[in-house]
C-alpha positions as a Markdown table, in Angstrom:
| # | Residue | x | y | z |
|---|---|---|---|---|
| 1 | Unk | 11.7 | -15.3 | 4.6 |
| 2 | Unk | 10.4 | -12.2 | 3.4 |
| 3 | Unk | 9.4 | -10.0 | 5.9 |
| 4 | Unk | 7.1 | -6.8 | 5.4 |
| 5 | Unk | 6.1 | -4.0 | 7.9 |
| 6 | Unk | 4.0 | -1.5 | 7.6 |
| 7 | Unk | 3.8 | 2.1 | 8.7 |
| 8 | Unk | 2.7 | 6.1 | 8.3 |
| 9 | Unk | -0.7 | 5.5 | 8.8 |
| 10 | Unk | -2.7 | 7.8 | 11.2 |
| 11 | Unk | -5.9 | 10.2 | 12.0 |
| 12 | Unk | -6.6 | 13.2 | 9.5 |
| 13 | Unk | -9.6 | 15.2 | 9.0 |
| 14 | Unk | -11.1 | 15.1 | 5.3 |
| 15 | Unk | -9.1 | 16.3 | 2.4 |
| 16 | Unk | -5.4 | 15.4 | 4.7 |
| 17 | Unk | -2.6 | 13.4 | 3.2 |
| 18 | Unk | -0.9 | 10.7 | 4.6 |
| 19 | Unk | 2.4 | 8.7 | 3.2 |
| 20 | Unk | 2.6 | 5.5 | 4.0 |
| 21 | Unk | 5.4 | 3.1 | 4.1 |
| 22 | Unk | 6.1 | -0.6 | 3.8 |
| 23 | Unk | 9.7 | -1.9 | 4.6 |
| 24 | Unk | 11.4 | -5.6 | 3.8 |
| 25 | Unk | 14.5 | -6.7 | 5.8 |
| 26 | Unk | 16.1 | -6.8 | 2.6 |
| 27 | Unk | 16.5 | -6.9 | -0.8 |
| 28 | Unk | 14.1 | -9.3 | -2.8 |
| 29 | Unk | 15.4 | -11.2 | -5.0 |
| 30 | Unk | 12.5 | -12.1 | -8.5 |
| 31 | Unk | 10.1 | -9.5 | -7.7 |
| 32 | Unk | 8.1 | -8.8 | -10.4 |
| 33 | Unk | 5.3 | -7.0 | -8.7 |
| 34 | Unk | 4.4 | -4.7 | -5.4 |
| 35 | Unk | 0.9 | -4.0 | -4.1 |
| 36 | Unk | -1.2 | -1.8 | -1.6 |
| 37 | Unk | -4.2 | -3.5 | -0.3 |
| 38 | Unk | -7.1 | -2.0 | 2.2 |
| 39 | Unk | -9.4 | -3.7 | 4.6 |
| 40 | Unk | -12.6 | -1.3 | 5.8 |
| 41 | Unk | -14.5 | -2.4 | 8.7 |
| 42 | Unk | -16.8 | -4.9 | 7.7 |
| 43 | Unk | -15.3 | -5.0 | 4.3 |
| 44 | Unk | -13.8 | -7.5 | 2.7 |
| 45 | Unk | -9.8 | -6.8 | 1.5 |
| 46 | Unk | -9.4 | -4.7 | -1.8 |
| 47 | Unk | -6.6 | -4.0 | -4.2 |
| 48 | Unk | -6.2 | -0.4 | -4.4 |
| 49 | Unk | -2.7 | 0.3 | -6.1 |
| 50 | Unk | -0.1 | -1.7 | -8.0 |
| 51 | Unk | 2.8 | -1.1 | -9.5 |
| 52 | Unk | 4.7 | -4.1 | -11.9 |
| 53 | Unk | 8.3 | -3.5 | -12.6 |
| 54 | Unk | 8.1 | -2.9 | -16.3 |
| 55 | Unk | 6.9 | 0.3 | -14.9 |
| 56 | Unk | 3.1 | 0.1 | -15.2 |
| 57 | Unk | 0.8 | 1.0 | -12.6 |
| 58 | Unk | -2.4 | 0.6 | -11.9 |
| 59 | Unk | -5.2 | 2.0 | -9.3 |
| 60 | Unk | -8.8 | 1.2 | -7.9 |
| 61 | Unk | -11.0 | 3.8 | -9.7 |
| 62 | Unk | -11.8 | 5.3 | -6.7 |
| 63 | Unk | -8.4 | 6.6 | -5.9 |
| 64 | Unk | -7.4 | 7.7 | -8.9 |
| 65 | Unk | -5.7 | 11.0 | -9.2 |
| 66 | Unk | -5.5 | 10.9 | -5.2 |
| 67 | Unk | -3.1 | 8.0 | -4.6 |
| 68 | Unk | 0.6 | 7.6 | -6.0 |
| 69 | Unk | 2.5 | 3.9 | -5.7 |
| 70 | Unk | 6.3 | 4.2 | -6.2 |
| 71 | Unk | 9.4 | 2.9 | -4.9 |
| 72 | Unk | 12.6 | 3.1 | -3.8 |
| 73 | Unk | 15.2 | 0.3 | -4.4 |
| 74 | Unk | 17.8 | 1.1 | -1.9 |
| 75 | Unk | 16.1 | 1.7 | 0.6 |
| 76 | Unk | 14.3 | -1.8 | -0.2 |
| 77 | Unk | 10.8 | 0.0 | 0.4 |
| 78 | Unk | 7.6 | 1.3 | -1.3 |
| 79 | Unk | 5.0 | 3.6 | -0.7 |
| 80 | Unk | 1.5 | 5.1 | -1.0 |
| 81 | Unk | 1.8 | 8.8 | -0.9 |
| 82 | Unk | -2.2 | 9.4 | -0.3 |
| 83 | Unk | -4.1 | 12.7 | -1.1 |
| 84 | Unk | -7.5 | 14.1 | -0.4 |
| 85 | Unk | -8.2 | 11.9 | 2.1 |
| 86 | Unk | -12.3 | 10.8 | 2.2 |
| 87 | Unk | -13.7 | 8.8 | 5.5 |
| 88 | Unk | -14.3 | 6.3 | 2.9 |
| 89 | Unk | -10.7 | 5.9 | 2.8 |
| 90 | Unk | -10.7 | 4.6 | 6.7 |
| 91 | Unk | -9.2 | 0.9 | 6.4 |
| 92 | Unk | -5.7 | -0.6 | 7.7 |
| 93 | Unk | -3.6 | -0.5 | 4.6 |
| 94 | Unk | -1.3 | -3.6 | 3.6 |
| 95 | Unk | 1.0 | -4.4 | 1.2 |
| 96 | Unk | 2.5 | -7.2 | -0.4 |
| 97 | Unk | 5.3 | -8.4 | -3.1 |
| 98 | Unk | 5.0 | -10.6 | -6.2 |
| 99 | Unk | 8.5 | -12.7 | -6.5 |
| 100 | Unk | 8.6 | -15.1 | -10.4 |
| 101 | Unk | 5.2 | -14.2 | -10.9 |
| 102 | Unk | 4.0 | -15.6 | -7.8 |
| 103 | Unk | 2.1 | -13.3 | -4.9 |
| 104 | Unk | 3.5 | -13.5 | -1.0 |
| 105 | Unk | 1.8 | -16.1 | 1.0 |
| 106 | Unk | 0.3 | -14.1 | 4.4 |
| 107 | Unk | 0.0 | -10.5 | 5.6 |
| 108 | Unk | 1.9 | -8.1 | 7.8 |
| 109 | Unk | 0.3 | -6.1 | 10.9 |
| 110 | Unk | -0.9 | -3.6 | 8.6 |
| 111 | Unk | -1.2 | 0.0 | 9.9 |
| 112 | Unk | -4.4 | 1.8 | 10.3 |
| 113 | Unk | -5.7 | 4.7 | 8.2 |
| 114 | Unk | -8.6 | 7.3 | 9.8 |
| 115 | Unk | -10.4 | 9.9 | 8.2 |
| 116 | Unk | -12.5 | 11.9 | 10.3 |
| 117 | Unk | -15.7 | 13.9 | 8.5 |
């Protein structure tokens, strides 16, 4: 029953920020986890950015220092503030919970990401 929807994504020329957004109906009862995920053309889907609710966070090595996970509990969303944007950064972004442990079965529309040279 938990739904997810995506959004902020857009065009932006190389070194451009973009904050993206990802929204649930409501509050989620067990989550243990959140996630931001990208899919390049051609590519297949990669973890980029966690963030476990114990505080940790984690990022693919190649966004490090650019991308920030966080969260914000009453508005029942989270984020990817992204910085010094690369065309190797193009993708449609998605994101996804972890409730007990357990991921969230399927994916949202995503929202597309473009990073012009």
């Amino acid at each position: 029953q938990v739904e997810l929807v995506e959004s902020g994504g857009g065009l932006v020329q190389t070194g451009g920020s973009l904050k993206l957004s990802c929204a649930s109906s409501g509050r989620i009862d067990g989550m243990t986890a959140m996630a931001w995920y990208r899919q390049a053309p051609g590519k297949q889907r990669e973890l980029i950015a966690n963030l476990i609710l114990d505080g940790r966070t984690n990022y693919l090595d190649s966004v490090k220092g650019r991308f920030t996970i966080s969260r914000d509990d009453a508005k029942n969303t989270m984020y990817l503030q992204m910085n010094d944007l690369k065309p190797e950064d193009t993708a449609v972004y998605y994101c996804n919970v972890q409730i007990g442990g357990l991921w969230r079965n399927g994916w949202g529309q995503g929202t597309q990401v473009t990073v012009s040279s």
